[in-house]
C-alpha positions in Angstrom: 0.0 0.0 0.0 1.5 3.3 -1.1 0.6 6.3 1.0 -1.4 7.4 -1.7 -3.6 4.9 -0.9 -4.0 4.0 2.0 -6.2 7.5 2.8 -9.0 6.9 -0.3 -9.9 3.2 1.4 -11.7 4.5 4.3 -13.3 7.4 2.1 -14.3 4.5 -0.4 -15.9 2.2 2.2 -18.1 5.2 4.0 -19.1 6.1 0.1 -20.1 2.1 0.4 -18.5 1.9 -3.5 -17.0 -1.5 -4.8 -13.0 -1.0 -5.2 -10.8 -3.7 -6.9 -7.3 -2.9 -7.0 -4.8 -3.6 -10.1 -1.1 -3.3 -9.7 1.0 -2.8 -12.6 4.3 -3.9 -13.1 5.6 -0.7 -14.2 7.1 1.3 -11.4 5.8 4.7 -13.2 2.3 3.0 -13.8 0.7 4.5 -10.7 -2.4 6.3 -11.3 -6.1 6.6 -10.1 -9.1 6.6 -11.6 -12.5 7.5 -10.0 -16.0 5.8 -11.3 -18.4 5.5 -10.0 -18.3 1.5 -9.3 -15.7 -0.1 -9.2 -12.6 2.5 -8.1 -9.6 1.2 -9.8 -6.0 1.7 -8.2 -2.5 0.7 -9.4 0.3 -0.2 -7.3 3.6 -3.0 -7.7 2.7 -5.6 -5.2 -0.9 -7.5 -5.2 -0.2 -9.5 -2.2 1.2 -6.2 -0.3 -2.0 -4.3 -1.7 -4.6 -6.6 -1.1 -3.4 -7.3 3.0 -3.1 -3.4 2.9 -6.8 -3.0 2.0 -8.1 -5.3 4.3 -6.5 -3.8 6.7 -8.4 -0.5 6.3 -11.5 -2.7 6.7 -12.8 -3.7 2.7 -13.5 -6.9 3.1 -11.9 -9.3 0.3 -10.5 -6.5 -1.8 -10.3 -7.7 -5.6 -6.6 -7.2 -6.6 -5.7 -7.3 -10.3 -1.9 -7.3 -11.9 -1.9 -5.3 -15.2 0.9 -4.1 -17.6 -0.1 -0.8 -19.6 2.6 -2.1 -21.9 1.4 -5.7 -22.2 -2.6 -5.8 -21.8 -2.5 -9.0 -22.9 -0.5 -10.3 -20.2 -1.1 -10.8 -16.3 -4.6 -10.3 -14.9 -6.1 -7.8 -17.4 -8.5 -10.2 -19.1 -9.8 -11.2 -15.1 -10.0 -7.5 -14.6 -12.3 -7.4 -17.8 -14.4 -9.4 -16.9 -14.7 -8.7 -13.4 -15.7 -5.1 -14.8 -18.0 -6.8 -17.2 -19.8 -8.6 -14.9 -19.9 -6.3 -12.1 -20.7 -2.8 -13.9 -24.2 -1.5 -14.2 -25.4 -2.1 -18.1 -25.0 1.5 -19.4 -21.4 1.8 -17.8 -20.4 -2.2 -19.3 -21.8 -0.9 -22.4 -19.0 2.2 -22.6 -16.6 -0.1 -21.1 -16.7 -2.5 -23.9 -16.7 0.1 -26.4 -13.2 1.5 -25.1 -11.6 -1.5 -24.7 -8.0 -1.6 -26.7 -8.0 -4.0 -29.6 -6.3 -6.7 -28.1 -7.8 -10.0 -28.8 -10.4 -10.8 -31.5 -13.0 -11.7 -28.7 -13.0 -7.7 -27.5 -13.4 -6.7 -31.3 -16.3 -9.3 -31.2 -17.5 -7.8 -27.7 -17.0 -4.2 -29.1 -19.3 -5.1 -32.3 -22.1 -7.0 -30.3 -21.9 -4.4 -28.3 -22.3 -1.5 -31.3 -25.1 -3.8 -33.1 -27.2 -3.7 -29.7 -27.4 0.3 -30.3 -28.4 0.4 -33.7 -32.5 -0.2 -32.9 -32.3 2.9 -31.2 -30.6 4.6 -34.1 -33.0 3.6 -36.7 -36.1 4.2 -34.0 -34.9 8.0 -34.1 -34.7 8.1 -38.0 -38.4 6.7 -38.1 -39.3 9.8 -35.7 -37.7 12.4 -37.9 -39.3 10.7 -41.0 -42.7 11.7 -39.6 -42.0 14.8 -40.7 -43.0 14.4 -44.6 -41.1 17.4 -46.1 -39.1 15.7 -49.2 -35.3 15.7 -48.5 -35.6 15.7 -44.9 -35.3 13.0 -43.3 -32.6 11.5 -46.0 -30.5 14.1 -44.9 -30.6 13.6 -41.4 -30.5 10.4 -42.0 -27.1 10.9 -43.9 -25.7 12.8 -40.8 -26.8 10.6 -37.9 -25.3 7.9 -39.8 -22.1 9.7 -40.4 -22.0 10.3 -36.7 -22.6 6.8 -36.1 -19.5 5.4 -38.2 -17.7 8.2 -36.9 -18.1 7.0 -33.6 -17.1 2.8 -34.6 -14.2 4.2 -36.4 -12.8 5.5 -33.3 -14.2 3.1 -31.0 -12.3 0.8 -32.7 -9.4 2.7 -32.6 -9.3 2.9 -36.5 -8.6 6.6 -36.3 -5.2 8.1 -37.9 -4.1 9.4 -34.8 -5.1 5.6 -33.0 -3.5 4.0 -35.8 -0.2 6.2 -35.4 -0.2 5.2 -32.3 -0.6 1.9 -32.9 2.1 1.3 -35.7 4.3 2.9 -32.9 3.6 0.2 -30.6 3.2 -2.9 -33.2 6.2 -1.5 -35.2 4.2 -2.4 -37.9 4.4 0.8 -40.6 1.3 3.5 -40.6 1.1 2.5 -44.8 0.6 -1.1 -44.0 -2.1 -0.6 -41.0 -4.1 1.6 -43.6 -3.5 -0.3 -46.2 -5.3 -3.4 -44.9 -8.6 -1.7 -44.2 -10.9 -2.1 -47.3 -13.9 -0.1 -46.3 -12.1 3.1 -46.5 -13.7 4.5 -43.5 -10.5 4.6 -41.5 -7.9 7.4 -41.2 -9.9 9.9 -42.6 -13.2 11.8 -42.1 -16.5 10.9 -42.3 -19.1 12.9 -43.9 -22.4 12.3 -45.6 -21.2 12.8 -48.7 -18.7 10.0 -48.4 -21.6 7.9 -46.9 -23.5 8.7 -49.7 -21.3 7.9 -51.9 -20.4 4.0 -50.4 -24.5 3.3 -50.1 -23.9 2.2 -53.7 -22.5 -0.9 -52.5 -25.7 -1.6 -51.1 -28.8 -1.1 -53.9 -31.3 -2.6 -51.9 -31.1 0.1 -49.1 -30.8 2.5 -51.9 -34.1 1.5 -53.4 -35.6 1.9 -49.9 -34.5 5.4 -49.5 -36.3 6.0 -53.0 -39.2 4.2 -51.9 -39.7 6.5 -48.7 -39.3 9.7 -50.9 -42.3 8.9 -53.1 -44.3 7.3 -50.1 -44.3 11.3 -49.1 -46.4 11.9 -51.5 -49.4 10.1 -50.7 -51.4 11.8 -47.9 -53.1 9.3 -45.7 -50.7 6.3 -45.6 -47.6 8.5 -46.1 -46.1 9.5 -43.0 -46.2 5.5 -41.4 -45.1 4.0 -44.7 -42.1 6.7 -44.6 -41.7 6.1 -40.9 -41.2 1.9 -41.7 -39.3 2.8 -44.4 -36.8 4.9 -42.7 -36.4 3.1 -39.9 -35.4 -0.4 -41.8 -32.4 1.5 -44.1 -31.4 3.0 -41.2 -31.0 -0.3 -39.6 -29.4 -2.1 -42.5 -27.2 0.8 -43.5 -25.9 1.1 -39.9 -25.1 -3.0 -39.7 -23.8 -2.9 -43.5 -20.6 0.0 -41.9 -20.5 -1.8 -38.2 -19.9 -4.8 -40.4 -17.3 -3.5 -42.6 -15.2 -1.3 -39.5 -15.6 -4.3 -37.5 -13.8 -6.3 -40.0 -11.6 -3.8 -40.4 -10.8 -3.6 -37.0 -9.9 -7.6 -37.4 -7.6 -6.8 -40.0 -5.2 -4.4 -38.5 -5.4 -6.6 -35.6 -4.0 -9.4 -37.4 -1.3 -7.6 -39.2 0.1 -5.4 -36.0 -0.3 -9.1 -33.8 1.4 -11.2 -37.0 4.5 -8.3 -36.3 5.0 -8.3 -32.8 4.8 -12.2 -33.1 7.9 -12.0 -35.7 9.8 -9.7 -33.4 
C-alpha cells in the first residue's frame, strides 16, 4: 500500500463503493481513476496491496496485476471481466466500447456491443421521417449515420491518430495498418457525402430510400409507410458499416499481432 492509498480506502468504504485494486508492473504505472463502481487503483505488489486494503477494513479487496505495456498479459483479461460482470449495463456498455483491440474476442465484444445500439438509431430516423417534407429526413438520415460510423471508427481505434499510435507500438508501418482496411472508413473523415457515396454498394437500401421519398407523396398512408421505411435502411445501412469497420478492425489486428509475433 503506497501512501497514496491508504487514505482513499476508508473514504471508499463510507461512500459504500465497490474498489478492486490492479497493480502494474511498471514502477511509473501508478495512477487513479474515479467511477463510480468499481474504483480502480495501481500499485507493484498484489499481495502487499490486497493485505493493505483489508487492513483498512474492505472486506476481500479484488486485486488485479496489469501491464499498460502488455494488456494481454497478467490479470487484465480477469479484470475485464470482473468489470463486465460487475458494472451496471449502461457503464459495461462504454466499457466495452473502449476496450483496446487486443484479442479478436474484444473486437467481437465491441461489435455485439455496437449492433445492440443500432434499434435505437434507426427508432430515431423513423421519428424524424414523420415529418413528410421531401429531402428531410434523408439528410438527417445521412448525418446521424455519419456520426454513427464516426463514432465505430474511433471506438475501434481505427482513427489516424489511433492507428499512429498503434504502428508505434506494433512497429508495424502507418502505410501497411491503412492499407489493410478495405472499407475506406478509417484514417480519414466521415461525412455524408462519403456515406452517400459508399451506399452504392448496397442497392437494396438504396431503393428503400427511394421508396420513402415517393411514399411522401401520398397523404393518408404516407407518413407511417415513410416512418417503416426509414427506420429499416437506417437499420441495415448502420449494420452494412458496423460490419465492414468491424472487420476492419480484425484486420489491422491481425497484421500489427502477426508483427509483434515475428519480433
Amino acid at each position: 500500500m503506497t501512501p497514496l492509498v491508504s487514505p482513499l480506502s476508508p473514504e471508499v468504504l463510507m461512500l459504500k463503493k465497490m474498489m478492486s485494486k490492479a497493480s502494474s508492473s511498471s514502477k511509473s504505472d501508478v495512477k487513479i481513476t474515479s467511477v463510480s463502481a468499481p474504483i480502480i487503483l495501481s500499485s507493484r505488489s498484489p499481495s502487499n496491496c490486497g493485505n493493505g486494503l483489508h487492513d483498512q477494513g474492505l472486506e476481500a479487496p479484488q486485486v488485479f496485476l496489469v501491464s499498460s505495456y502488455e494488456l494481454h498479459d497478467f490479470d487484465f483479461h480477469v479484470l475485464q471481466e470482473t468489470l463486465e460482470r460487475e458494472l451496471p449495463q449502461h457503464k459495461r456498455h462504454a466499457f466495452v466500447c473502449a476496450l483496446p483491440n487486443i484479442s479478436k474476442e474484444i473486437i467481437k465484444k465491441k461489435k455485439d456491443a455496437y449492433q445492440a445500439q443500432i434499434k435505437y438509431h434507426a427508432l430515431l430516423s423513423s421519428g424524424v421521417a414523420a415529418a413528410l417534407v421531401p429531402g428531410f429526413s434523408v439528410a438527417v438520415d445521412l448525418a446521424l449515420v455519419a456520426g454513427v460510423v464516426t463514432h465505430y471508427v474511433f471506438g475501434f481505434g481505427l482513427n489516424e491518430k489511433s492507428l499512429k499510435r498503434l504502428s508505434v507500438s506494433s512497429g508495424v508501418p502507418y502505410s501497411e495498418l491503412v492499407s489493410v482496411m478495405m472499407s475506406k472508413l478509417g484514417a480519414t473523415t466521415i461525412t455524408p457525402q462519403l456515406i452517400l457515396k459508399l451506399l452504392g454498394q448496397i442497392p437494396r437500401v438504396l431503393a428503400l430510400i427511394a421508396a420513402e421519398e415517393v411514399s411522401r407523396f401520398f397523404v393518408v398512408i404516407g407518413a407511417p409507410v415513410s416512418m417503416i421505411l426509414s427506420g429499416v435502411s437506417t437499420y441495415r445501412i448502420l449494420k452494412f458499416f458496423l460490419d465492414l469497420v468491424a472487420d476492419d478492425a480484425q484486420r489491422v489486428f491481425e497484421k500489427a499481432v502477426r508483427k509483434t509475433t515475428e519480433v
